[in-house]
C-alpha beads as a LAMMPS data file, in Angstrom:
LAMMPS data file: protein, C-alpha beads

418 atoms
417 bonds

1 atom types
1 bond types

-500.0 500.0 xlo xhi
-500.0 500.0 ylo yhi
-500.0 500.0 zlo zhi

Masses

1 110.0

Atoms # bond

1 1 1 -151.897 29.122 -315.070
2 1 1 -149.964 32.030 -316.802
3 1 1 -152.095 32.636 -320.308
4 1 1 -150.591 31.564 -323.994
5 1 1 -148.445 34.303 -325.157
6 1 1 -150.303 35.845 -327.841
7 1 1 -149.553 38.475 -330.818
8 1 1 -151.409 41.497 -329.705
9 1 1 -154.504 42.422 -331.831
10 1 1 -156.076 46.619 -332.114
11 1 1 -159.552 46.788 -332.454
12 1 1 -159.710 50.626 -333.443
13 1 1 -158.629 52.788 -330.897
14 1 1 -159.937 51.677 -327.675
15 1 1 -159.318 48.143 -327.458
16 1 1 -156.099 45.362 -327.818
17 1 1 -157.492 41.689 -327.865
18 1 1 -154.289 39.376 -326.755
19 1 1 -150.517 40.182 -326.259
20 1 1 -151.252 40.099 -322.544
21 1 1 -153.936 42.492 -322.556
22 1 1 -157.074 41.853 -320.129
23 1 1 -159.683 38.958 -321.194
24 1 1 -161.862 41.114 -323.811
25 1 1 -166.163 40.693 -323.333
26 1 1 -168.185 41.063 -326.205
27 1 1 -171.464 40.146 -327.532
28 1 1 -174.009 40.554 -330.317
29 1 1 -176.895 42.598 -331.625
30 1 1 -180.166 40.947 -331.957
31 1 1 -181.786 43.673 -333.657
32 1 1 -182.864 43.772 -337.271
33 1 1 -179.442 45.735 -338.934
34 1 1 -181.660 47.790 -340.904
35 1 1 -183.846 49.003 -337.668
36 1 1 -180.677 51.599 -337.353
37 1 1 -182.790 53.163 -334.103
38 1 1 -183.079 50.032 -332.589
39 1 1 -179.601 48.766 -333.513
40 1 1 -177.911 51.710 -332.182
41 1 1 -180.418 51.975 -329.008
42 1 1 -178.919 48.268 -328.286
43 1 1 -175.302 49.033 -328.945
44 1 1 -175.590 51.744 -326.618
45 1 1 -176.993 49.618 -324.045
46 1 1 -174.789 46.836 -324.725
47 1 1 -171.711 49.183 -324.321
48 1 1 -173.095 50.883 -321.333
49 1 1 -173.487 47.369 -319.579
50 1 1 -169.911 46.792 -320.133
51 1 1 -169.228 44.962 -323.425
52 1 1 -165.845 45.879 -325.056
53 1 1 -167.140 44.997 -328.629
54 1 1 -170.485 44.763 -330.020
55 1 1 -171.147 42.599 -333.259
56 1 1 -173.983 43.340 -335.763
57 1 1 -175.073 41.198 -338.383
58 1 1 -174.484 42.292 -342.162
59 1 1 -176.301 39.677 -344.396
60 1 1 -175.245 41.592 -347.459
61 1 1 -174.601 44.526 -349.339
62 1 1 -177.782 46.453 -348.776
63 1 1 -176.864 46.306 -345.316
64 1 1 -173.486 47.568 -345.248
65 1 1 -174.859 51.606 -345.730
66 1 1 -176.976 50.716 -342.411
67 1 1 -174.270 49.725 -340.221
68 1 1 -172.373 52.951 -341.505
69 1 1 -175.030 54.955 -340.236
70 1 1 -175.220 53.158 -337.046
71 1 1 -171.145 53.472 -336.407
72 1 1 -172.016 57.184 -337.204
73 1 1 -174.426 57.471 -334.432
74 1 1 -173.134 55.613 -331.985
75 1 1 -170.371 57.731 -332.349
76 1 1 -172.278 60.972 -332.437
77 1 1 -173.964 59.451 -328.767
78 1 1 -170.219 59.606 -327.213
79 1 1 -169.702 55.789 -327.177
80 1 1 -166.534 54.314 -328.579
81 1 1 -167.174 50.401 -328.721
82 1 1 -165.482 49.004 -331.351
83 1 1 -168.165 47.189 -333.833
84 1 1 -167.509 44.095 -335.846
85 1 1 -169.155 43.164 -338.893
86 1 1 -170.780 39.443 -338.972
87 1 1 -170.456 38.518 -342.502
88 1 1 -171.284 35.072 -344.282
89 1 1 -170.952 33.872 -347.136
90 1 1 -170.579 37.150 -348.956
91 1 1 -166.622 37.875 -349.958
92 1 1 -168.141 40.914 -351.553
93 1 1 -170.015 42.497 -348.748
94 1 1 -167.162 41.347 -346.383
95 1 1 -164.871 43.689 -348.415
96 1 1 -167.159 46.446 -348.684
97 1 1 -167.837 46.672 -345.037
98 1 1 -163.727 46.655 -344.146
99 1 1 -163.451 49.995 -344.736
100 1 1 -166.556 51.078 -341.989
101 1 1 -166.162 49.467 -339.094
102 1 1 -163.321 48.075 -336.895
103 1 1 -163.555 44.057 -337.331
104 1 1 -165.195 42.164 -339.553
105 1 1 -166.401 37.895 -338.562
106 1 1 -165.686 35.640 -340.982
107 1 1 -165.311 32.117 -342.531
108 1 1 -163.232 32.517 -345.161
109 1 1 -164.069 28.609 -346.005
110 1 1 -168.058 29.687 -346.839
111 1 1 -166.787 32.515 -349.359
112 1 1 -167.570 30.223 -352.499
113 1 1 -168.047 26.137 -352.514
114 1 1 -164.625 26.328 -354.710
115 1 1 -161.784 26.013 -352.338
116 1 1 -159.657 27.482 -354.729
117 1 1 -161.460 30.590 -355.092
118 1 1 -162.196 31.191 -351.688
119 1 1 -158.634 31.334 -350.940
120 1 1 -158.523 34.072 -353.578
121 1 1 -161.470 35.831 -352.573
122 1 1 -160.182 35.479 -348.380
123 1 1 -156.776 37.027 -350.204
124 1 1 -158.454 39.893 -351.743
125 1 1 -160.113 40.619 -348.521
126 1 1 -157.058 40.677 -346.124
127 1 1 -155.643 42.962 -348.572
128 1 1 -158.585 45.682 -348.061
129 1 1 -158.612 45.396 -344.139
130 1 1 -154.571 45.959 -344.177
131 1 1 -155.114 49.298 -346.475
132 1 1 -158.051 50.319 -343.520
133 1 1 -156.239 48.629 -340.443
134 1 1 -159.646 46.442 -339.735
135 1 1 -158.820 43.788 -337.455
136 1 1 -160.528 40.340 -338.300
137 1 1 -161.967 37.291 -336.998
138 1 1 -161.708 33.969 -338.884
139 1 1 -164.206 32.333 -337.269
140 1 1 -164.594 28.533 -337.500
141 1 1 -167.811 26.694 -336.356
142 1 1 -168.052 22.887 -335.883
143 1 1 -171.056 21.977 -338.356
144 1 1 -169.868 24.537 -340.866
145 1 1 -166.576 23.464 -342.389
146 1 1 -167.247 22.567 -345.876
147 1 1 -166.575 19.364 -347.595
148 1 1 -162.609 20.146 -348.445
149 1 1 -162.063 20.202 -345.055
150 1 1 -164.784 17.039 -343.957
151 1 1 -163.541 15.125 -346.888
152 1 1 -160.335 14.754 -345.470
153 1 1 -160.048 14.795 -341.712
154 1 1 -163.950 14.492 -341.297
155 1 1 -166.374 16.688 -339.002
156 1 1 -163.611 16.429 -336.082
157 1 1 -161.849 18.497 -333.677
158 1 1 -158.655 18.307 -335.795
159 1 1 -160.472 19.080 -338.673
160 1 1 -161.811 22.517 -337.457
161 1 1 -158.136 23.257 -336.155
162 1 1 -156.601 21.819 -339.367
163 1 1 -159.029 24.410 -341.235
164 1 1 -158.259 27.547 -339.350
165 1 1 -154.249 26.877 -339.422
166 1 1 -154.932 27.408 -343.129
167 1 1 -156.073 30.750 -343.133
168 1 1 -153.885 31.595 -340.271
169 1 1 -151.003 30.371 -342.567
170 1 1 -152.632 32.712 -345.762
171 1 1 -152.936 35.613 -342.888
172 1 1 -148.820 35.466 -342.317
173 1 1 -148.080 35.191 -346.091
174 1 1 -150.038 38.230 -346.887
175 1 1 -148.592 39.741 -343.481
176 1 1 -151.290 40.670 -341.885
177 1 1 -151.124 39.590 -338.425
178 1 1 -154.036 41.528 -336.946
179 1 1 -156.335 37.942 -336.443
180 1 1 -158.228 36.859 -333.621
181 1 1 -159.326 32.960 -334.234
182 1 1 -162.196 30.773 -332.949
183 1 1 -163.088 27.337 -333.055
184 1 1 -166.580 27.385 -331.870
185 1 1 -168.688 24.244 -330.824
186 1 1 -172.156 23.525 -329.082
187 1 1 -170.535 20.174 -327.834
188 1 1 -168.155 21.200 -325.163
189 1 1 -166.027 18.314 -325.546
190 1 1 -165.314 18.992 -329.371
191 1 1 -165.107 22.729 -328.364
192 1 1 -162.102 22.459 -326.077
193 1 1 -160.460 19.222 -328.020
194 1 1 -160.331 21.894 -330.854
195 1 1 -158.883 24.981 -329.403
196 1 1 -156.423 22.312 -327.708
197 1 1 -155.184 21.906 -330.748
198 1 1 -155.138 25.032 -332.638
199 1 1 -152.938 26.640 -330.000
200 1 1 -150.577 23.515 -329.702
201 1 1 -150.037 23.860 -333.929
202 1 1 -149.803 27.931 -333.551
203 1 1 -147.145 27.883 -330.631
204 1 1 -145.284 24.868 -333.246
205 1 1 -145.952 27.626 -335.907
206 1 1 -144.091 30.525 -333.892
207 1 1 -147.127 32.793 -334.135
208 1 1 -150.035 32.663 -332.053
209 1 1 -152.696 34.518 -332.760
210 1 1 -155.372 35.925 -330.149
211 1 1 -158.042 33.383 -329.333
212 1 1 -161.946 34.030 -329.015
213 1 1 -163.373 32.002 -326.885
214 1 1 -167.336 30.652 -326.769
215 1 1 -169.900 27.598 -326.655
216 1 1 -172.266 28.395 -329.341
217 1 1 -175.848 27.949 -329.497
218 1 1 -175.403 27.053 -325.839
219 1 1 -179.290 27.756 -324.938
220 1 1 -180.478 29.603 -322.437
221 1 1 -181.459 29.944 -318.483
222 1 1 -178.917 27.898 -316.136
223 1 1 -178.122 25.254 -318.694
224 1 1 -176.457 27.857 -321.446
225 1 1 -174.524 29.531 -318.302
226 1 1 -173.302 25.841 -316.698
227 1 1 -172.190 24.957 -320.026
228 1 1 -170.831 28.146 -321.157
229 1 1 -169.006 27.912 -317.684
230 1 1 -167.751 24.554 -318.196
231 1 1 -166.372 24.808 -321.929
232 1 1 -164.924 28.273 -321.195
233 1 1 -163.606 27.854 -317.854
234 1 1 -161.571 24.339 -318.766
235 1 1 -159.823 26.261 -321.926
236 1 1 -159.313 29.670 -319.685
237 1 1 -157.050 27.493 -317.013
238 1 1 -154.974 25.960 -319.454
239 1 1 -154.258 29.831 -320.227
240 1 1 -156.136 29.730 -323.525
241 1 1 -158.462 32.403 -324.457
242 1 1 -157.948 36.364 -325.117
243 1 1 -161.680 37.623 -325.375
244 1 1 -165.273 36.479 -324.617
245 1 1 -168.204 35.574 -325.877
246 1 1 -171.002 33.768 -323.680
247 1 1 -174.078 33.123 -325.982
248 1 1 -177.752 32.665 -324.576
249 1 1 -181.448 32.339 -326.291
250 1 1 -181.716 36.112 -324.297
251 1 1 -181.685 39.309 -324.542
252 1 1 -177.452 40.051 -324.754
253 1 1 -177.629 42.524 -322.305
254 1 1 -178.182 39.153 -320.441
255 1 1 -174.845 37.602 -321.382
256 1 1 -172.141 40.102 -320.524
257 1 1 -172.268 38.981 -316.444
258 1 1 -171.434 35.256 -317.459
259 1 1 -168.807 36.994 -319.694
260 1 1 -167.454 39.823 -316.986
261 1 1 -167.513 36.734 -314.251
262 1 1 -165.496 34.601 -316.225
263 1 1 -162.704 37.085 -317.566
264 1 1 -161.971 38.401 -314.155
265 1 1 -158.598 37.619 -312.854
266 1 1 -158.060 37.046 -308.550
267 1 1 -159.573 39.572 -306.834
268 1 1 -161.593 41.496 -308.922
269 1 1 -165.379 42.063 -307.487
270 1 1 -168.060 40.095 -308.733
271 1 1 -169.799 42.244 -311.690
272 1 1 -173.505 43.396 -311.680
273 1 1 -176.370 41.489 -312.405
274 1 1 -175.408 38.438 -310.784
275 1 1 -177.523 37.778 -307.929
276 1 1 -176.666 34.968 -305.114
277 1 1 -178.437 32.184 -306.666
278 1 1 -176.678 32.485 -310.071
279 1 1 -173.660 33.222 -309.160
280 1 1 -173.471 29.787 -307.003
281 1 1 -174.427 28.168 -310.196
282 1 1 -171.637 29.922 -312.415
283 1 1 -169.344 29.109 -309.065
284 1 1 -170.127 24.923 -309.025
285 1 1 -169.891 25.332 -313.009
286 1 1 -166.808 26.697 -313.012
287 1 1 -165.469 24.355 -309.560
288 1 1 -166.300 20.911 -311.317
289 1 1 -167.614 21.088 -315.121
290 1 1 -163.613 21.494 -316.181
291 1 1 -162.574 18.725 -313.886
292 1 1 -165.065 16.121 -315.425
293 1 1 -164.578 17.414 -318.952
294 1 1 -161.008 16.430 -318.658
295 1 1 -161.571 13.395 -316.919
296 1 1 -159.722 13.805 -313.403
297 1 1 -163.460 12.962 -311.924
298 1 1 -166.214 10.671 -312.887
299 1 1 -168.813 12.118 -310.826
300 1 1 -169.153 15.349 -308.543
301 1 1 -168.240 14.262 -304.641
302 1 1 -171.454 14.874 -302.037
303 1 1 -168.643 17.049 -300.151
304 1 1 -169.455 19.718 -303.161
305 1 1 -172.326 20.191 -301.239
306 1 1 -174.305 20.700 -304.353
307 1 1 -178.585 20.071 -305.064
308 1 1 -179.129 16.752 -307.744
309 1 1 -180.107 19.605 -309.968
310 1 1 -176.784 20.962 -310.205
311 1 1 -175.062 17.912 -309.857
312 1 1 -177.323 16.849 -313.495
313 1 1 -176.309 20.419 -315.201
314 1 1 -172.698 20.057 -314.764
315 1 1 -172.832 16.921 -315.929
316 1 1 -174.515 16.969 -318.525
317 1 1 -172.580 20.043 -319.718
318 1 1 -169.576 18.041 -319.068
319 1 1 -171.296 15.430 -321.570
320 1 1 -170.696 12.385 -318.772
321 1 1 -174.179 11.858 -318.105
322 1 1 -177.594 12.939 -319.621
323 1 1 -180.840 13.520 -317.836
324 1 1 -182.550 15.056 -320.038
325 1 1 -183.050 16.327 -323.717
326 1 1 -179.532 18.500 -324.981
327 1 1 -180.476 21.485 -326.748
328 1 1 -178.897 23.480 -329.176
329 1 1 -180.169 26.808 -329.496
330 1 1 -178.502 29.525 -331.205
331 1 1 -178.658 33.152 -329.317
332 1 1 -180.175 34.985 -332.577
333 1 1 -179.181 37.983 -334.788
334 1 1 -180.276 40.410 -337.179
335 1 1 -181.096 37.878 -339.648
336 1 1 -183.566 35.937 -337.115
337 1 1 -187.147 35.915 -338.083
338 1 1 -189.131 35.049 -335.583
339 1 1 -189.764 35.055 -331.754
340 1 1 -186.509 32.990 -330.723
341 1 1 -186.771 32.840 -327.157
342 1 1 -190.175 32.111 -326.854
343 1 1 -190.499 29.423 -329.053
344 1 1 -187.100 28.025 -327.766
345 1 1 -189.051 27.977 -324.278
346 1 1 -192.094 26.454 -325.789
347 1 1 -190.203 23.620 -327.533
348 1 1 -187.882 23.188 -323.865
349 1 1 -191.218 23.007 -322.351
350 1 1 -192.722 20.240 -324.266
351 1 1 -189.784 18.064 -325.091
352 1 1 -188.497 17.798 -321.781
353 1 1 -189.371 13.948 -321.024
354 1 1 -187.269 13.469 -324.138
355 1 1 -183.928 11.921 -322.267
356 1 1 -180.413 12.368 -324.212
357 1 1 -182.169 13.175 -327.396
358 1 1 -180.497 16.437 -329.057
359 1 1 -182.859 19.106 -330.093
360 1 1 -181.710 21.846 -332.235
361 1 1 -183.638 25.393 -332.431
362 1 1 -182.223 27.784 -334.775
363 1 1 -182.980 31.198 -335.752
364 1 1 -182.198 31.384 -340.402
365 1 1 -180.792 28.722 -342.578
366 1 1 -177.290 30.672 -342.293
367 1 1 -176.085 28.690 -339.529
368 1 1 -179.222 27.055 -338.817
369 1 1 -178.444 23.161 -340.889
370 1 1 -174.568 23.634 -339.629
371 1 1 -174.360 24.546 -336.693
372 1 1 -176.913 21.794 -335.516
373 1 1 -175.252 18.772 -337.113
374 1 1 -174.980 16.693 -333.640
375 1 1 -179.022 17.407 -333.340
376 1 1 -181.556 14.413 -334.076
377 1 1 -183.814 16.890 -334.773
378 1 1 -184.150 20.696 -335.514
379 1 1 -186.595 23.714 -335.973
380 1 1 -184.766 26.465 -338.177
381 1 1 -186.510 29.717 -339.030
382 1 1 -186.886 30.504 -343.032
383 1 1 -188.778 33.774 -342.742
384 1 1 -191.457 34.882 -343.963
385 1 1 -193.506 33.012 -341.222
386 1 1 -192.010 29.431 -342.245
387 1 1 -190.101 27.229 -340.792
388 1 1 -187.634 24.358 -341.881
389 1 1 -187.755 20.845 -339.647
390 1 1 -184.800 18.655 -339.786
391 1 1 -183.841 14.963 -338.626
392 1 1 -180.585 14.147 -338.519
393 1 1 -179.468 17.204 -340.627
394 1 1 -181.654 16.389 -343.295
395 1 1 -184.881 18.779 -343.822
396 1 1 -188.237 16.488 -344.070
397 1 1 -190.735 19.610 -344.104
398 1 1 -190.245 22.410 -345.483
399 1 1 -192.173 26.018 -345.576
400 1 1 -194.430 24.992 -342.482
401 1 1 -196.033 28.077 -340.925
402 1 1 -194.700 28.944 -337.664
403 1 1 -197.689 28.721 -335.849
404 1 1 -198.277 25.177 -336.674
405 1 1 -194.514 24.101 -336.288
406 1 1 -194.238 23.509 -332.709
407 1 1 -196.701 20.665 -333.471
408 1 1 -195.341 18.892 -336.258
409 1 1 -192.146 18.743 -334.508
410 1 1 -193.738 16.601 -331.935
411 1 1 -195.633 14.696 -334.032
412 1 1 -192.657 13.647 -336.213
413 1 1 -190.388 12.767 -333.065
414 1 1 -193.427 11.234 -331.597
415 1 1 -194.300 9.115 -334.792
416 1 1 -189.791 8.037 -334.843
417 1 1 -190.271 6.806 -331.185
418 1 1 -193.317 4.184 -331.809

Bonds

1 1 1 2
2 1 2 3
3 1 3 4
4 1 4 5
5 1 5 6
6 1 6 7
7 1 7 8
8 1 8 9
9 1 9 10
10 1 10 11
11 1 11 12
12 1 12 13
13 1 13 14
14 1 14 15
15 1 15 16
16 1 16 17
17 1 17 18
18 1 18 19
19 1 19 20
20 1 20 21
21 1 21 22
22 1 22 23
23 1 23 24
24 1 24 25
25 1 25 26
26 1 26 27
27 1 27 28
28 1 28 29
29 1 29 30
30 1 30 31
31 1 31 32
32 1 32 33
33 1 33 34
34 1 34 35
35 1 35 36
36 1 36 37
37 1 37 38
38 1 38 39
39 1 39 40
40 1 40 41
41 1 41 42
42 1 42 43
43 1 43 44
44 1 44 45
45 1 45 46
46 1 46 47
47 1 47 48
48 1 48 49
49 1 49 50
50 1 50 51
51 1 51 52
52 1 52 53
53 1 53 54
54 1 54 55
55 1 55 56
56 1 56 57
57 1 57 58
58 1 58 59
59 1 59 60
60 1 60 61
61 1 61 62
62 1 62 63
63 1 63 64
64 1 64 65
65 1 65 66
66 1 66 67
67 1 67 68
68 1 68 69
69 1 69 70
70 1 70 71
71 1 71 72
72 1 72 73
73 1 73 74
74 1 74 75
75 1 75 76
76 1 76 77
77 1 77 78
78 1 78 79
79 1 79 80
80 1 80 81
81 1 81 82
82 1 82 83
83 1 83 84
84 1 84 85
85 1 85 86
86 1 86 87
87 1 87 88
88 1 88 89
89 1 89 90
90 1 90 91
91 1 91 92
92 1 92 93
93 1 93 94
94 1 94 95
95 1 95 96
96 1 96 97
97 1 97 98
98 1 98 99
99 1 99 100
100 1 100 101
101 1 101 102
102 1 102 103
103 1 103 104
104 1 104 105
105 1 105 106
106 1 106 107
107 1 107 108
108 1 108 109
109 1 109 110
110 1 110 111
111 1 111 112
112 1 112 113
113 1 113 114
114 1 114 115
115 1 115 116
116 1 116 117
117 1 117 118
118 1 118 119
119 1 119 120
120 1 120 121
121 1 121 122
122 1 122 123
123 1 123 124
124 1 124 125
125 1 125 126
126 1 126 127
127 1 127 128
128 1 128 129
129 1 129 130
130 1 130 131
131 1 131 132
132 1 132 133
133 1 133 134
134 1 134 135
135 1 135 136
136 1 136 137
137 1 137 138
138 1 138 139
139 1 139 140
140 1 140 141
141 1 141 142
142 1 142 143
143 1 143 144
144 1 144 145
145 1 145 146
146 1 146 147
147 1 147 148
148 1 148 149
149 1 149 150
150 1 150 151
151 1 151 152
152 1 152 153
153 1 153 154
154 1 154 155
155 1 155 156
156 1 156 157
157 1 157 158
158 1 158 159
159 1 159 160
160 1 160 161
161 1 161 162
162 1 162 163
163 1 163 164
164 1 164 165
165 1 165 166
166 1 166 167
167 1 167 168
168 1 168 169
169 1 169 170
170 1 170 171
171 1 171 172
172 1 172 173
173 1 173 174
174 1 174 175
175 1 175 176
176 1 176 177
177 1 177 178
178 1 178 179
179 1 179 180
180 1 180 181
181 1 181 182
182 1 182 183
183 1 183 184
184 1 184 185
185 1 185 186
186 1 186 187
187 1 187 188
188 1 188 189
189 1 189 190
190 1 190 191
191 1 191 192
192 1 192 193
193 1 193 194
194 1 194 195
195 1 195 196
196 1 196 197
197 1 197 198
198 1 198 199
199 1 199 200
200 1 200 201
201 1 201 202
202 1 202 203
203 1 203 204
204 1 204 205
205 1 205 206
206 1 206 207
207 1 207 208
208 1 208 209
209 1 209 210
210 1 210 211
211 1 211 212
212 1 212 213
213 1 213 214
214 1 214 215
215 1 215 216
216 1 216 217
217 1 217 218
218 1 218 219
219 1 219 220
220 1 220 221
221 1 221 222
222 1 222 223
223 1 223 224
224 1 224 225
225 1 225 226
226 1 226 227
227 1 227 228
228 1 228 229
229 1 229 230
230 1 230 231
231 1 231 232
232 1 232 233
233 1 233 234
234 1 234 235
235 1 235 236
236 1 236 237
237 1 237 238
238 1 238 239
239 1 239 240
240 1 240 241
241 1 241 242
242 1 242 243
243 1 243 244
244 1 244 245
245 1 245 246
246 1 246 247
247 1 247 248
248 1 248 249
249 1 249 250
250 1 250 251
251 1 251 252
252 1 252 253
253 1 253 254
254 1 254 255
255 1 255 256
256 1 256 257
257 1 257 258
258 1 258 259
259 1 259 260
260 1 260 261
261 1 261 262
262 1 262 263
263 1 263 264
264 1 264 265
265 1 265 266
266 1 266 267
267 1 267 268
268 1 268 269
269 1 269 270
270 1 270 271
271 1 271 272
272 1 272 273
273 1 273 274
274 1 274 275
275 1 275 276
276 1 276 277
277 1 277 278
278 1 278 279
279 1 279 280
280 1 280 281
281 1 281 282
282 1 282 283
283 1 283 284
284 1 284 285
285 1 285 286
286 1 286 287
287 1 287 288
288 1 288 289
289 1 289 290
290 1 290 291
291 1 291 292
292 1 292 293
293 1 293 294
294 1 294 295
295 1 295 296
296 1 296 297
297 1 297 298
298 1 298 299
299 1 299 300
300 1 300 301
301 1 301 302
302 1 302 303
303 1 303 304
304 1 304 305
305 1 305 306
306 1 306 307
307 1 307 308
308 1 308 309
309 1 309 310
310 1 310 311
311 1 311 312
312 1 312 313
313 1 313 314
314 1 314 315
315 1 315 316
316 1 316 317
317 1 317 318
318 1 318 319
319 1 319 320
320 1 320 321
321 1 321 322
322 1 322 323
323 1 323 324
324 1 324 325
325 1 325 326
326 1 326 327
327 1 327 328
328 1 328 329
329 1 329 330
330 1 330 331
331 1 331 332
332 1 332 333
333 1 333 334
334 1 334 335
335 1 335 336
336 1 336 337
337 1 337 338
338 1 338 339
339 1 339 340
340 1 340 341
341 1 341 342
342 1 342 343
343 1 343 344
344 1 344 345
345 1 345 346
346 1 346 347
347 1 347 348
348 1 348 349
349 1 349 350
350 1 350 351
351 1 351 352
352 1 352 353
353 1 353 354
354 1 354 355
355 1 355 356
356 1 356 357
357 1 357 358
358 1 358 359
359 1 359 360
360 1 360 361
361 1 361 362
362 1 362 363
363 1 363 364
364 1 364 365
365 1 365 366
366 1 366 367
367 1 367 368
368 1 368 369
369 1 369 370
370 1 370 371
371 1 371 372
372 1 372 373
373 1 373 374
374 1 374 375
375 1 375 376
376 1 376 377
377 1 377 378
378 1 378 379
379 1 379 380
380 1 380 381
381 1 381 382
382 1 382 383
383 1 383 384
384 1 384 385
385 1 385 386
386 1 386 387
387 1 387 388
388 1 388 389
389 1 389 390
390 1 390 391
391 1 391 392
392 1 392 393
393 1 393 394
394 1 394 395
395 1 395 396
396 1 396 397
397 1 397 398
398 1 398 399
399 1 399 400
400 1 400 401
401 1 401 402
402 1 402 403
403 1 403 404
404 1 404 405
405 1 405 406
406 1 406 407
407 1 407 408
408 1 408 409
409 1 409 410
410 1 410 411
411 1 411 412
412 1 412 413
413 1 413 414
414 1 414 415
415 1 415 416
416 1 416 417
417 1 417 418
């Protein structure tokens, strides 16, 4: 299917997300933002592996001379990657990083728990990026709406599309038209019933802006590529979707073949760092997780030819059938404070007996309690060596030392099953 006409978006002077231009891969720093050696060391790497953008956190102002420096020497190294500012929260450090680099993430509905003034503040800041020609992202999470929004329409599909059309419609008043949108969602179904709907309301609008694509806090290892597959892949063959984003509990160096596999168009070769075994995975994903996502099949047929194993990923991803626990894992960031991946692993490792129950691991509190509101329970990093547990969105300990928290997660789910 022929993709959405979109209005064509330039990311500084190397890259156009939409308006026909290729499917765009990107991906995200992990690195502390003031490490500048290692943030630019990754950048490089990330850039050199094929990524067409590179995000790096910003968690506030202090940070915003850091990511200077590191635009100025990843420039100095030869490397033009456009690099996009993840901002939350912070109307004021969003502005002041407009002006150095080429995108800045936001959500304009997190810029203060007034509605009214966030609309101001969100005003204020499309007015700097049109004097600097910064291209943005209004990014929209499920989990992370605010209660304006939830109030009315609830923690829905429409509701996340009803949200962004707002800003969208603030982003054509002020005349700036250089948006890319996403409607992000660890639940596949809600991810795609979303985006459905946002570009159904832009193309009744007249103006469609670009469209970001991405499952997030999909996990990692063959479950966050099957369902990364699966919620990308259904949206990409209704011709929705302008650029790429496939987020794993890895290293991102990791995520950019799931990315460069799904964003190539008939014929291309596969890209590198796919091996055989993977790539049948991404392959089956791709074959049958949009087919039972939209309901045209109830189960995948024996002619598929495909292990039980496989047969359970895809559906689960699909969310038809559960075998085992779903988790939500975020990829991690700058503002992470801990050892993500391996204690991600470690809780994978001991909750797996846990059927259908929805475990959350998150990396701060910025997304962490959002982003994880389908979870029954959740382990969210507070720095400092703490952690946060959650059940059912709501924290019942607090400050627990990391190296204890592993354990008093199990205990509390154990102690809720008697």
């Amino acid at each position: 299917m022929a993709r959405i006409e979109t209005l064509p978006v330039r990311v500084g002077d190397s890259l156009v997300i939409g308006g026909g231009h290729p499917i765009a891969v990107q991906t995200m720093c992990n690195t502390h933002t003031s490490d500048i050696e290692a943030t630019v060391a990754q950048t490089l790497e990330l850039a050199a592996a094929g990524a067409q953008l590179v995000r790096i956190t910003v968690p506030g102002r202090q940070d915003v001379p850091c990511i200077a420096q590191i635009k100025e020497r990843v420039r100095a190294a030869g490397c033009g990657v456009p690099l996009v500012a993840d901002i939350h929260f912070s109307s004021e450090t969003a502005i002041a990083v407009a002006s150095v680099v080429e995108k800045v993430r936001i959500n304009p509905g997190n810029f203060h728990p007034d509605h009214g003034e966030a609309r101001r503040q969100f005003a204020r800041f499309l007015e700097v990026c049109k004097q600097h020609g910064t291209a943005v992202r209004v990014g929209l999470n499920h989990g992370s709406l605010g209660r304006y929004i939830t109030d009315r329409y609830g923690n829905t599909p429409h509701a996340m599309a009803m949200a962004a059309m707002e800003w969208l419609e603030m982003c054509i008043e002020a005349e700036f038209y250089n948006v890319v949108v996403s409607l992000k969602a660890s639940n596949t179904v809600v991810m795609v019933e979303a985006y459905r709907e946002l570009a159904r309301r832009m193309q009744e609008r007249g103006v469609v802006f670009p469209m970001h694509l991405g499952v997030t806090e999909a996990g990692g290892g063959d479950s966050g590529r099957i369902k990364s597959c699966v919620g990308i892949a259904s949206l990409l063959q209704e011709g929705i979707g302008d650029t790429i984003r496939v987020s794993l509990t890895e290293p991102p160096v990791q995520e950019l073949p799931v990315a460069q596999y799904l964003a190539r168009t008939g014929g291309q070769p596969l890209p590198d760092g796919l091996d055989e075994k993977t790539t049948a995975v991404l392959d089956a994903a791709v074959a049958w997780g949009p087919k039972l996502l939209k309901r045209e099949i109830d189960e995948i047929p024996d002619r598929a030819g495909l292990s039980e194993y496989l047969k359970d990923e895809i559906m689960q991803a699909a969310r038809r059938r559960f075998y085992k626990p779903e988790y939500i894992a975020c990829p991690g960031c700058g503002r992470t404070m801990y050892n993500l991946q391996e204690t991600f692993e470690e809780v994978q490792r001991r909750t797996a007996h846990l059927k259908g129950m929805v475990i959350a691991v998150m990396g701060c509190i910025v997304n962490g309690p959002g982003e994880m509101a389908d979870a029954d329970w959740g382990y969210v990093g507070e720095g400092g060596g703490k952690v946060t547990i959650y059940h059912k969105s709501e924290p019942v300990l607090r400050h627990i030392p990391d190296s204890e928290a592993i354990d008093r997660l199990l205990a509390l789910i154990e102690a809720a099953e008697q």
